[in-house]
C-alpha positions in Angstrom: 30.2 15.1 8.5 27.1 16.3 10.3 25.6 13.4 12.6 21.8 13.1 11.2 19.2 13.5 13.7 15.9 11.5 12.6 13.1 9.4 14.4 12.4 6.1 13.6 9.3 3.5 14.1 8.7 0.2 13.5 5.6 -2.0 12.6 3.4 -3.8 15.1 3.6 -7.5 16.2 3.1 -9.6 13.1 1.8 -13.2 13.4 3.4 -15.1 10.0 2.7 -18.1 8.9 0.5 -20.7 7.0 -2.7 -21.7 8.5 -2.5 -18.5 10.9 -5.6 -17.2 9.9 -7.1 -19.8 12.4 -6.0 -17.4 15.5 -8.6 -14.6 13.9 -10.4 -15.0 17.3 -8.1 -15.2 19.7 -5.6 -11.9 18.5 -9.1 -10.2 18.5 -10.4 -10.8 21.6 -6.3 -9.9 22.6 -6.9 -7.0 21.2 -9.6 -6.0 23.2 -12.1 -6.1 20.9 -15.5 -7.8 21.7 -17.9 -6.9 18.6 -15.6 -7.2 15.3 -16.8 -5.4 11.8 -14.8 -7.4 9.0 -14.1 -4.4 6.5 -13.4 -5.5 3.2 -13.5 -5.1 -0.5 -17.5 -6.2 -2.8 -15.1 -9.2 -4.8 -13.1 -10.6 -1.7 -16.9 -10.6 0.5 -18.2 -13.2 -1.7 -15.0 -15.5 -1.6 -14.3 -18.6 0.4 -11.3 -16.7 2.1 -13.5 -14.4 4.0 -16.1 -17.0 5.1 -13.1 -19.1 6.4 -12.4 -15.6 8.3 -16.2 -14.8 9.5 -16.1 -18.7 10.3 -13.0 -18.3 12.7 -14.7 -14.9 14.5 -18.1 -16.7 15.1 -16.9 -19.8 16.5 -14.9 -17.6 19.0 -17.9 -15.7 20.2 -17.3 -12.3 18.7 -20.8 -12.5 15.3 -19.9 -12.4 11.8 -20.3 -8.6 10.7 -18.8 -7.6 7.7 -18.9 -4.1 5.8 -17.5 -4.3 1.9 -18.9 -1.4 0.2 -15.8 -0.7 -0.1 -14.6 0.7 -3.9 -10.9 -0.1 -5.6 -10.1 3.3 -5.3 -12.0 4.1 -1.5 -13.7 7.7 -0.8 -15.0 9.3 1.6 -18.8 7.7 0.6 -17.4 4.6 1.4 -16.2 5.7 4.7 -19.6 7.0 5.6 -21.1 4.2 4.8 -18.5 2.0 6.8 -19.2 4.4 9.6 -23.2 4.0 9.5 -22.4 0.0 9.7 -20.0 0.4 12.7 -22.3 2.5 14.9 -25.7 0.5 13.8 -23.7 -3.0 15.1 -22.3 -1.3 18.2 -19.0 -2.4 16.8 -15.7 -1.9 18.7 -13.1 -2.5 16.8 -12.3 -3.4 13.0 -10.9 -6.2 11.3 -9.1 -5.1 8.3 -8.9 -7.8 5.8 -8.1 -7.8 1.9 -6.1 -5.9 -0.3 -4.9 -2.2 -0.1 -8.6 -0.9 -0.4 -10.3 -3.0 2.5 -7.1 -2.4 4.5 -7.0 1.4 4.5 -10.9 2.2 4.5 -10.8 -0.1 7.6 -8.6 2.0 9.3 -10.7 5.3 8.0 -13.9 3.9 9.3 -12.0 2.6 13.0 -9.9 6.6 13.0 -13.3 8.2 12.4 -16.4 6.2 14.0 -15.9 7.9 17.3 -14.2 11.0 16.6 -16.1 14.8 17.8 -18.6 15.5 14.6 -17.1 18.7 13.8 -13.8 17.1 12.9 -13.5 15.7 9.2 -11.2 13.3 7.7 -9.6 15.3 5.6 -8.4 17.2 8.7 -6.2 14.3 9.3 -3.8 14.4 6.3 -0.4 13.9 6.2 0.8 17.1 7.1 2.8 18.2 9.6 1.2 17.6 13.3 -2.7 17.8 11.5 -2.8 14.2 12.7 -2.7 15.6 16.7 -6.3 17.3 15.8 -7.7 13.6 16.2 -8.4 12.5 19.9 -6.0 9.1 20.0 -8.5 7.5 22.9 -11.5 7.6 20.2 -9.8 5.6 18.1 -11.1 1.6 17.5 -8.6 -0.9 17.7 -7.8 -2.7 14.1 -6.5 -6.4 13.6 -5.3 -6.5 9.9 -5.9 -9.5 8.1 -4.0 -9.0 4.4 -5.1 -11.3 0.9 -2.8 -9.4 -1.2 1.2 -9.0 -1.0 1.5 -5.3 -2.2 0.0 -2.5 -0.2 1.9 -3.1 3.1 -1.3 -1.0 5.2 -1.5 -4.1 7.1 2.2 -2.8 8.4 1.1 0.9 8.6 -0.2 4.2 10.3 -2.0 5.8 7.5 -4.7 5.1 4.8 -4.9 6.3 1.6 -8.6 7.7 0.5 -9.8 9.6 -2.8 -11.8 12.8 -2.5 -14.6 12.1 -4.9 -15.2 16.1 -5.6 -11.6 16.8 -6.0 -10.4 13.5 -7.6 -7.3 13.6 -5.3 -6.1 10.9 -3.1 -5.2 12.0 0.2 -3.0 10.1 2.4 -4.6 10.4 6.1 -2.1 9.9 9.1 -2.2 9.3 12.9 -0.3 6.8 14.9 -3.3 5.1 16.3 -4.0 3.3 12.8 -1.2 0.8 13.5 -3.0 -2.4 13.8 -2.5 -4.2 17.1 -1.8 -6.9 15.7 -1.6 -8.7 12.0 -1.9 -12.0 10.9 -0.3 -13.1 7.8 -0.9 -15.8 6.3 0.4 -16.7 2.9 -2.6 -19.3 2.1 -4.8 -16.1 1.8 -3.4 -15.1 -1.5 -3.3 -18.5 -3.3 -6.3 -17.1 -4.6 -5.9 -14.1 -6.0 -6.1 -13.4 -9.8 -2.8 -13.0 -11.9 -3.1 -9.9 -12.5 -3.5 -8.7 -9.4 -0.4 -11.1 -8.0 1.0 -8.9 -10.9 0.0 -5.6 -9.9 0.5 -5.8 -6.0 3.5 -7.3 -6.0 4.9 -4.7 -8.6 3.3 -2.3 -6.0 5.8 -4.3 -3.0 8.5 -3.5 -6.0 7.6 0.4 -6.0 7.8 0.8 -1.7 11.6 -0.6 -1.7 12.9 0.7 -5.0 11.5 4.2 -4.0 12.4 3.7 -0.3 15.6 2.8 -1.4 16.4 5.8 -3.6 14.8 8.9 -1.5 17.9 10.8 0.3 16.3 10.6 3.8 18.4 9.3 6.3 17.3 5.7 7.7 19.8 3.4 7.1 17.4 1.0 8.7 14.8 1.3 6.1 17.4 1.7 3.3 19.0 -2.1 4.3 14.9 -3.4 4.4 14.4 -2.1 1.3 17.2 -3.8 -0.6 16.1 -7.0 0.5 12.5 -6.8 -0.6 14.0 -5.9 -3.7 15.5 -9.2 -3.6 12.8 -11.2 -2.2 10.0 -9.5 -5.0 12.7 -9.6 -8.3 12.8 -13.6 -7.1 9.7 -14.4 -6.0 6.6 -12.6 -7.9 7.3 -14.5 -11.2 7.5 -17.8 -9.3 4.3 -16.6 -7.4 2.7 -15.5 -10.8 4.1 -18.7 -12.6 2.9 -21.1 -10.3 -0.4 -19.7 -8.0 -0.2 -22.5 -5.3 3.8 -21.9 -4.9 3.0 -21.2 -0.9 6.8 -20.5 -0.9 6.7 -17.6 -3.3 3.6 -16.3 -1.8 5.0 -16.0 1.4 7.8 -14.6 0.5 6.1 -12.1 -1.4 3.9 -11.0 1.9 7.1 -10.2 3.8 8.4 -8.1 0.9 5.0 -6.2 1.1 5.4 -6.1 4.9 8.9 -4.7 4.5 8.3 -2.0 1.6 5.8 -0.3 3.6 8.3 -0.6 6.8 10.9 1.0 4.2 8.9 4.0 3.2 9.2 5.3 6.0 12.2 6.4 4.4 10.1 8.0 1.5 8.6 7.2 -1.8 9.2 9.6 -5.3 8.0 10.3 -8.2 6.7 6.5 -9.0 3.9 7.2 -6.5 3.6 10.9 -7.0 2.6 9.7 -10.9 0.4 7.6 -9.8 -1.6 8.7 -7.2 -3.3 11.1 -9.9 -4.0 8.6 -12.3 -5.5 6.2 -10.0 -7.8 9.2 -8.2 -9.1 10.3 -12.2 -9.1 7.1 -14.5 -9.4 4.0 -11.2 -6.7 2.4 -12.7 -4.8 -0.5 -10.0 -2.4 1.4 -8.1 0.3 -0.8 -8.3 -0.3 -1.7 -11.7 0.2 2.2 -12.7 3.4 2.1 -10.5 4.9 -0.6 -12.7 3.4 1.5 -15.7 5.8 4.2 -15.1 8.7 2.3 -13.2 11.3 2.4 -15.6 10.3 6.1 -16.6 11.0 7.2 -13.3 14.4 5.5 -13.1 15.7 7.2 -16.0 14.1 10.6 -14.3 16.1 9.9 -11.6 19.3 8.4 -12.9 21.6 11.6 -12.8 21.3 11.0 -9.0 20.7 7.6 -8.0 22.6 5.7 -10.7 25.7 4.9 -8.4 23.2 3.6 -5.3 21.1 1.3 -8.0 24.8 -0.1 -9.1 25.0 -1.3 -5.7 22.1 -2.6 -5.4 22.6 -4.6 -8.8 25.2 -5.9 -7.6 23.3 -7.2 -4.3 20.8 -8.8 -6.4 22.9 -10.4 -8.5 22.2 -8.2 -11.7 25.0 -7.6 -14.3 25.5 -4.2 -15.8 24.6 -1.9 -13.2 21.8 0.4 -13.8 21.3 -0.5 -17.2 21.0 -3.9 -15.9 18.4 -3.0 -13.2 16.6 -0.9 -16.1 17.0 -4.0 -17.7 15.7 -6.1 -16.0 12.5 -4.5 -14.7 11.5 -4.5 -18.1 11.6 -8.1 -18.4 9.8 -8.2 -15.3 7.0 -6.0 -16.5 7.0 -8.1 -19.8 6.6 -11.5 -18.1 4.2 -9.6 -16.1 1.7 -8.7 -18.7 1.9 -5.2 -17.4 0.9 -2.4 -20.0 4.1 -0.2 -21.8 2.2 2.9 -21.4 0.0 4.9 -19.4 -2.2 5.4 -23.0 -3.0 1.7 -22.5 -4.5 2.3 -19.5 -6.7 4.8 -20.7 -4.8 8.3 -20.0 -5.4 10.9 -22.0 -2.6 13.2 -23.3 -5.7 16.3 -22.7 -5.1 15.4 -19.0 -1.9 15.8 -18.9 -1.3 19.2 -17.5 -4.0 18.2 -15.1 -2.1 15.2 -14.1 1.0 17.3 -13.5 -0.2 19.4 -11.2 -1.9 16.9 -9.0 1.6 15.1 -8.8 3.4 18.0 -7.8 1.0 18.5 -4.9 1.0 14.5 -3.8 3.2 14.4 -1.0 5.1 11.8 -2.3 6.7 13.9 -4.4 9.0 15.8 -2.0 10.8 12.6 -1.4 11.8 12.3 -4.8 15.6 12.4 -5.6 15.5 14.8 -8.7 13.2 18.2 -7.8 10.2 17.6 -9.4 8.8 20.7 -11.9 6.3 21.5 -14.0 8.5 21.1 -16.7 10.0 18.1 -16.1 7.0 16.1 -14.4 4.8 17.1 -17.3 7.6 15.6 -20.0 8.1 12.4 -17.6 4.1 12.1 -17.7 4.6 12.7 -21.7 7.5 9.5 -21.9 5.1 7.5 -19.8 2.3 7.5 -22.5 
């Protein structure tokens, strides 16, 4: 056997707990950060969550700006605008709070305030070294502050942002987007809606089960995926169930912590699906990733039926895959989640449109069956 040779990260220092939320001032002031701009999403702005936050930040000296022009599916309008607020405050540093949306324009806005004029965001992608072309020292510090258990960004060094001409979301990179520090705090997402309890913690589901499955080597990821498996299959219909089960909820926000630690690892052909539909029809990303879930285990089967056996039996699941198939159904039943993607509004015209897009998403290297033409465009086709 060849000895692998791979490089390995892990998150930033994470302050967990109930009632943390109350240190908002002090890890920013840590931080380094003197003039804060909240970043966050139009619906969370107007909720009591993020006046308790602007509350905490005045009373420590450091204003109450906030910036949430910020769309489900962010762009780079949204970014611009962010940018135009950072500058006109004299801001010097971002905190990131909300769901996946306020947490990755947050970092787009703190990665490109300051950067030379000539260099553009999309510069920045995920590819290869591109993320070197960005000067690290320009960079404003972020403290993440996450409402939802799903998106892991609070955990992460890159943003995900649609590009409104091309419809295609682009996942932007660069070490310097790891938050210095994040609080989370479990009382934050009491509030949130069922459905989206639903769809972001399907979306915590996605990061390990894909994690899990890719055929990178990082046994450290793979063993921190398994157990946010365990933690989201037990927990989200508790935390659905039951809104003010704090248990649940915080369990659920370290599975999201952990599934964006495991992707390092990789993601497949769950995301690669996805990320289309989400950039042309605005659907809820991790709602469209429990959409086409089971689809993409059966895609996948011929070569990861044997490694979902095992982790059936970690979780306690009878039958092996057919039991994990099983009972992810159930799951997306209890769930409310829709059977098809025709329920969320795709169209069988786009298709062929869709297909290509996922076969140019990044994600979809990662996957453990080659993706095709052929073959993506028939797994699109059983995910109607």
């Amino acid at each position: 056997m060849t000895v692998p040779k791979a490089n390995w990260s892990y998150p930033t220092a994470i302050k967990f707990g109930a009632g943390r939320i109350a240190e908002l001032a002090d890890h920013v002031k840590a931080a380094g950060i003197t003039r804060p701009l909240l970043v966050t999403d139009r619906a969370l702005a107007a909720l009591p969550v993020t006046a308790r936050a602007l509350d905490v930040l005045e009373a420590g000296g450091l204003g109450r700006a906030v910036f949430s022009e910020v769309d489900p599916n962010p762009h780079e309008g949204n970014m611009a605008a962010g940018i135009a607020a950072f500058r006109a405050g004299g801001h010097d540093g971002v905190v990131a709070f909300g769901g996946g949306s306020g947490l990755d324009l947050a970092k787009m806005i703190a990665l490109m305030a300051n950067q030379r004029p000539e260099l553009s965001v999309w510069d920045l992608e995920d590819i290869g070294d591109w993320w070197t072309r960005a000067d690290a020292a320009r960079i404003a510090p972020v403290v993440a502050v996450p409402t939802t258990a799903g998106t892991g960004s609070e955990v992460g060094r890159a943003g995900v942002l649609t590009n409104s001409q091309t419809h295609v979301k682009k996942i932007i990179f660069h070490p310097g987007l790891m938050p210095k520090v994040t609080i989370c705090d479990p009382e934050l997402t009491v509030g949130m809606p069922k459905a989206i309890t639903a769809g972001t913690g399907m979306d915590a589901l996605a990061h390990c089960l894909e994690a899990y499955c890719t055929d990178f080597y990082h046994p450290l990821s793979q063993g921190i995926a398994l157990e946010g498996m365990r933690l989201v299959i037990e927990n989200l219909p508790r935390a659905h169930a039951e809104p003010g089960d704090l248990e649940a909820r915080a369990h659920m926000m370290s599975a999201a912590a952990m599934g964006a630690i495991a992707f390092q690892k990789g993601l497949g052909a769950i995301h690669a699906l996805s990320h289309p539909v989400g950039a042309l029809y605005n659907t809820h990303h991790g709602t469209t990733n429990a959409v086409v879930m089971p689809m993409v285990l059966d895609f996948n089967r011929p070569a990861i039926e044997e490694r979902i056996a095992r982790a059936a039996a970690y979780l306690g699941i009878a039958g092996g895959f057919d039991g994990f198939r099983a009972r992810i159904m159930a799951l997306r039943e209890s769930l409310g989640i829709p059977a098809g993607l025709a329920a969320m509004g795709v169209e069988r015209t786009q298709l062929d449109r869709l297909t290509a897009m996922a076969l140019e998403d990044p994600t979809a290297g990662a996957n453990p069956v080659k993706m095709t033409a052929e073959n993506t465009r028939a797994l699109y086709e059983a995910c109607m």
